[in-house]
C-alpha positions in Angstrom: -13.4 -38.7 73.6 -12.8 -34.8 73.9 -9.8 -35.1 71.5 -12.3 -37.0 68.9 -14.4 -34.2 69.6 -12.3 -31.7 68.8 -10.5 -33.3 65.6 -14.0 -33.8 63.9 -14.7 -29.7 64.4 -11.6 -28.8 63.2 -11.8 -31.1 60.1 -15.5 -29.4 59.8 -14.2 -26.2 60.2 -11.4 -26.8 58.0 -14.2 -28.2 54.9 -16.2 -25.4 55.5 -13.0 -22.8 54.4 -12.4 -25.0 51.9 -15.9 -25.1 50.5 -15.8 -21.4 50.9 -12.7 -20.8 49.2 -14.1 -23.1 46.1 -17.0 -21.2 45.9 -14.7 -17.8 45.7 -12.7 -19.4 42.9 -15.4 -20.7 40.6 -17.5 -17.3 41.0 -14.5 -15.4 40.1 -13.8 -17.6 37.2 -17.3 -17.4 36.2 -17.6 -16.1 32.3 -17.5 -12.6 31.9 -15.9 -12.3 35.7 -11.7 -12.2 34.4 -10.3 -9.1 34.0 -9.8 -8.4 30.6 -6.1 -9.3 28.8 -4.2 -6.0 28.8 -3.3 -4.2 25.7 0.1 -5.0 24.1 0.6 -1.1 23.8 -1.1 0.6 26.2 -2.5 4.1 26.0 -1.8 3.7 21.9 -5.0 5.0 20.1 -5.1 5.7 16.8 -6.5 9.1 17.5 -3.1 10.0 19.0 -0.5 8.3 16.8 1.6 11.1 14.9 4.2 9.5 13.3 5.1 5.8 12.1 8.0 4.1 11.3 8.6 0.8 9.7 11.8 -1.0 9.2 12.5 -4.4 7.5 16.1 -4.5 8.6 17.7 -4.6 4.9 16.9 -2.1 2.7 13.2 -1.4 3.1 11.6 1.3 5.6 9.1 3.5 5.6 8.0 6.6 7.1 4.3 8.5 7.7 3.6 11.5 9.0 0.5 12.7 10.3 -0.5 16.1 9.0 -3.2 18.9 8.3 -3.9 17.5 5.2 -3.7 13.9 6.5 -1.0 11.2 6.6 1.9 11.2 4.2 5.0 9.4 3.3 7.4 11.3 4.6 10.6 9.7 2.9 9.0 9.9 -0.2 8.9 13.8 -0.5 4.9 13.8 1.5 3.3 12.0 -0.9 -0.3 11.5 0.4 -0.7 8.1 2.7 -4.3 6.3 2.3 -5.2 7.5 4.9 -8.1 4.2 5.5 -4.9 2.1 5.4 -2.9 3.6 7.8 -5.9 3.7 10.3 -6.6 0.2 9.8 -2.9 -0.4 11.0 -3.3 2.0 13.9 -6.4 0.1 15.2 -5.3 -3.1 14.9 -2.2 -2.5 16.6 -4.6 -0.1 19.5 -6.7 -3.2 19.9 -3.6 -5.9 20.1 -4.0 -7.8 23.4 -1.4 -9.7 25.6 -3.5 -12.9 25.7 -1.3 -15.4 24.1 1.9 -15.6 25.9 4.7 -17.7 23.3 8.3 -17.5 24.8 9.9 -15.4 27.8 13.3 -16.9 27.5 16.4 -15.7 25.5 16.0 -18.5 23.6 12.7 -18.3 22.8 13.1 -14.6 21.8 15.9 -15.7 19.7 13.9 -18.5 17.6 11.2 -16.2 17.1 13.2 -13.6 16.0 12.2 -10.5 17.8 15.5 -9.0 18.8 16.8 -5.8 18.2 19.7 -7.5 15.5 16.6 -9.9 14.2 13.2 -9.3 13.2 10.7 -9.3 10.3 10.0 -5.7 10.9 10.8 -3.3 13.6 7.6 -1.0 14.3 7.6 2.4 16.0 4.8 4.9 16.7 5.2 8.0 17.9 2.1 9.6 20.0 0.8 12.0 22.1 0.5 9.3 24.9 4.5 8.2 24.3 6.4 6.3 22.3 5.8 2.4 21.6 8.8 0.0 19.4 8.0 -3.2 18.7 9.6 -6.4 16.8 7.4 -8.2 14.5 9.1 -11.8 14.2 8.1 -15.0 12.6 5.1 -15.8 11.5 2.1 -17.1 13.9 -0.4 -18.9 11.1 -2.0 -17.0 8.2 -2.3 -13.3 9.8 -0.5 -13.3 12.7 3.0 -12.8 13.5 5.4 -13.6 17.1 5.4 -9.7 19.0 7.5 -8.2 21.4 7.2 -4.9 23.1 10.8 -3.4 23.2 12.5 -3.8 26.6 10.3 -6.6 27.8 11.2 -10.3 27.6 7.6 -11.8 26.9 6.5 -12.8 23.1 2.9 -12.6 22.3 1.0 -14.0 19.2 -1.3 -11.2 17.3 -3.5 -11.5 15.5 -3.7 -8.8 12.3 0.2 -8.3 12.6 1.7 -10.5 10.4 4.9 -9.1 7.9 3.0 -8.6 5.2 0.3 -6.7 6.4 3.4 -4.7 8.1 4.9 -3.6 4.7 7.9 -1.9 3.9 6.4 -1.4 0.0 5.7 2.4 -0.2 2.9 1.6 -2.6 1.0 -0.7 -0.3 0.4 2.7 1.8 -0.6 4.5 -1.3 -3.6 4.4 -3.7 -1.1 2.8 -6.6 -3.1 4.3 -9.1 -1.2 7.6 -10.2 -3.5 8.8 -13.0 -7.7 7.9 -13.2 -9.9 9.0 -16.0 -12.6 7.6 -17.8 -11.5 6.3 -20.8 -14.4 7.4 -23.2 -13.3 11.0 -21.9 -10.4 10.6 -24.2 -11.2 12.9 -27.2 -8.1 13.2 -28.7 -4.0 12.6 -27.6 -0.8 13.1 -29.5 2.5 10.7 -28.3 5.3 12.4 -28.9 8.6 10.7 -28.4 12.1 9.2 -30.6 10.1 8.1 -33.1 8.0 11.1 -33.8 4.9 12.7 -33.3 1.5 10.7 -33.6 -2.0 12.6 -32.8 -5.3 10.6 -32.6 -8.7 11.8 -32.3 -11.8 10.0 -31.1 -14.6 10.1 -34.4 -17.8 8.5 -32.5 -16.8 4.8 -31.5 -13.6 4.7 -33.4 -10.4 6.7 -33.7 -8.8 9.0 -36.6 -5.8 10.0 -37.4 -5.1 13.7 -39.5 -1.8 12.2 -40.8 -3.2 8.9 -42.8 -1.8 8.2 -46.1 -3.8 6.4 -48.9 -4.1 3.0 -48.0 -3.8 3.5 -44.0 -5.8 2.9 -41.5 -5.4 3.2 -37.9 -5.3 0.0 -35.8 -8.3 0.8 -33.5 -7.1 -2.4 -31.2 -4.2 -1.1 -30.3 -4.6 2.8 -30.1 -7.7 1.3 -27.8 -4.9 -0.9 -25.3 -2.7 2.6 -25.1 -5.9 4.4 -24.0 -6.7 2.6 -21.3 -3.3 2.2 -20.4 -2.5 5.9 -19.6 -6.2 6.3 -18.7 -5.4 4.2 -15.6 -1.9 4.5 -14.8 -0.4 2.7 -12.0 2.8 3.6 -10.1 5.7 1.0 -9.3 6.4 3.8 -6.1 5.9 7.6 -5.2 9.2 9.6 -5.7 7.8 12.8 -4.4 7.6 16.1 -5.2 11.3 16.5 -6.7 12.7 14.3 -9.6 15.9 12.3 -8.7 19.1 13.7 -10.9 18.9 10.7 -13.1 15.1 11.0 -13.7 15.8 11.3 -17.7 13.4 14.3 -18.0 16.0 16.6 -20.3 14.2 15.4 -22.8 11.9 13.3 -21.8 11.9 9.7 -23.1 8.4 10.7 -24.3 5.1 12.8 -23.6 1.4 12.0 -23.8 -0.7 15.0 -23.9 -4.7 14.0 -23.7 -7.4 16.0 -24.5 -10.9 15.1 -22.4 -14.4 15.9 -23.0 -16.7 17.5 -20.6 -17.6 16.3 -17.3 -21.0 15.7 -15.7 -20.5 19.4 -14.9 -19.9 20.5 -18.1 -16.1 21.2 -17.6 -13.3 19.4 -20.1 -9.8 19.2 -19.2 -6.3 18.1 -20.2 -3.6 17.0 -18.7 -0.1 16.0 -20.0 2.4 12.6 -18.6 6.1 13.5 -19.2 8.2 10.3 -19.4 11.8 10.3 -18.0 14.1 7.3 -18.6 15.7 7.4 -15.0 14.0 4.6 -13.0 15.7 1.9 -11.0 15.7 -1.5 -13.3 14.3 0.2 -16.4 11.7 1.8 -15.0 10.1 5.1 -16.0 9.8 8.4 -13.6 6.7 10.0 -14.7 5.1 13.2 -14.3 1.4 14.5 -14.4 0.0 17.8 -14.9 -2.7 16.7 -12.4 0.4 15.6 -9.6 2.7 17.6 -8.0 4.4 14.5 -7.3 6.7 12.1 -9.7 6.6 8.8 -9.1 8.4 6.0 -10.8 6.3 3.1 -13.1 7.4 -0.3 -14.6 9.2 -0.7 -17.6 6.5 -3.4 -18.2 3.8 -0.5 -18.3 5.1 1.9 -20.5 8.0 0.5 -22.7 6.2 -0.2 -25.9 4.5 3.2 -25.7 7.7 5.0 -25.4 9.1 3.1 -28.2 5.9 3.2 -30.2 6.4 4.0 -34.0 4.3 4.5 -36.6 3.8 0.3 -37.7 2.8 0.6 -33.9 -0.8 2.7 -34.4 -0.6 2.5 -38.5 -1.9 -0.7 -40.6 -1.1 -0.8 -44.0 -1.7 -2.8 -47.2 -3.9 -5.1 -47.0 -4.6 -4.5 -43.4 -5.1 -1.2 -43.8 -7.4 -1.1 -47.2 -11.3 -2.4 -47.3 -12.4 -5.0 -50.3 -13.8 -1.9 -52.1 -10.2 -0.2 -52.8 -11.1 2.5 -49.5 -9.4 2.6 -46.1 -10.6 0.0 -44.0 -12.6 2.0 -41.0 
């Protein structure tokens, strides 16, 4: 009887810890009651990063540097970085959590290629708070990617990091638009390249041309296409502020010099594109007056400008002469 006794308070002693212990669990795994996942890089803020490095592991890399002026591409000669891109990168990779634990094994590691002698890209940042290296493996649905922190076995999936919004393309840290005017701020330009020397000016809505012959006109389509061509000019990369030997510049392969009207403030302007035959894969290195940088554009963009000849602005014949026996406008 006093062993029954004593069984049943144990076993309601023992209910009551139990009970207790429950209740501890679920109010600690309440909503809003976990601690937080811990940064994948911690102490990183975007404030105090100072220089990044990005490596594909073939040829591509890239390197910014944080500066007075802002950030720059430092193996491209300090061209200027956009600076809204490379703070977008900063924040996503300050706000990257260890939430979503993948692989801890060699093999897993392996597989998802994050290793040191295989990755998508190999990230460093250098700050004021240390240094962080990560590898950026394979991919983990649309924008995410497989990370892992150098020196640590665990692979995390984050968000924001995936390859290509980790590039090793120079221009996708760059605004890839080398030269920006308004079009209808074109008064006048001359082309001077192989071919000869071809000035047009702007005569209200259309464009003239001092060197017409009877029976010419100028092709207002197509003097119109080159206008807004070199009016909005947009790089293949940034070279720098140095030309490579082989840039073509002595002579140039050809040279636009532009005449603009006045601004809002009153102020007109010129500027002059020097065109150098040296690019990689036919592509042109080109030079503004407005730059102090060269950077390199597609044969694509310029080609049938630098080879322009006269046929190329200049109808003639019929093409070139109204009903009425006068140059067609």
């Amino acid at each position: 009887m006093i062993a029954a006794l004593l069984r049943e308070r144990r076993l309601t002693v023992l209910a009551a810890v139990l009970v207790a212990q429950v209740a501890i669990l679920a109010v600690t795994r309440l909503p809003g009651r976990e601690a937080p996942p811990e940064p994948l890089l911690a102490g990183l803020t975007a404030d105090a990063a100072e220089r990044i490095e990005i490596d594909d592991g073939a040829d591509g890399r890239v390197v910014m540097a944080r500066e007075e002026s802002g950030w720059v591409l430092s193996d491209a000669g300090g061209y200027p970085a956009d600076g809204a891109r490379v703070a977008d990168l900063l924040d996503r990779l300050a706000a990257a959590r260890r939430d979503r634990l993948v692989a801890r094994t060699g093999a897993g590691r392996r597989e998802l290629r994050v290793l040191p002698d295989d990755f998508e890209r190999r990230l460093r940042v250098d700050a004021g708070t240390g240094a962080y290296l990560i590898y950026v493996g394979a991919a983990a649905g649309a924008r995410g990617a497989h990370v892992r922190v150098d020196g640590q076995d665990e692979v995390w999936s984050v968000d924001g990091l995936a390859p290509w919004q980790v590039s090793t393309d120079r221009t996708s840290w760059v605004d890839p638009v080398y030269v920006r005017v308004e079009p209808d701020r074109v008064a006048a330009f001359e082309l001077e390249n192989a071919a000869g020397s071809f000035r047009f000016e702007r005569m209200g809505e259309e464009w003239a041309s001092p060197d017409l012959g009877v029976g010419e006109a100028v092709d207002q389509e197509r003097v119109t296409a080159f206008v807004d061509r070199f009016s909005s000019l947009r790089m293949r990369q940034p070279i720098g502020a140095e030309p490579p030997e082989d840039a073509g510049l002595d002579p140039p392969a050809a040279v636009v010099r532009i005449d603009l009207s006045p601004d809002e403030d009153g102020a007109a302007g010129s500027l002059e594109l020097v065109i150098g035959a040296g690019g990689d894969d036919g592509a042109y290195i080109v030079k503004s007056t407005d730059s102090e940088y060269y950077v390199e554009v597609s044969s694509f963009t310029l080609a049938d400008l630098v080879d322009a000849d006269r046929s190329a602005f200049v109808m003639t014949g019929d093409a070139g002469v109204s009903p009425s026996g006068d140059p067609s406008p």
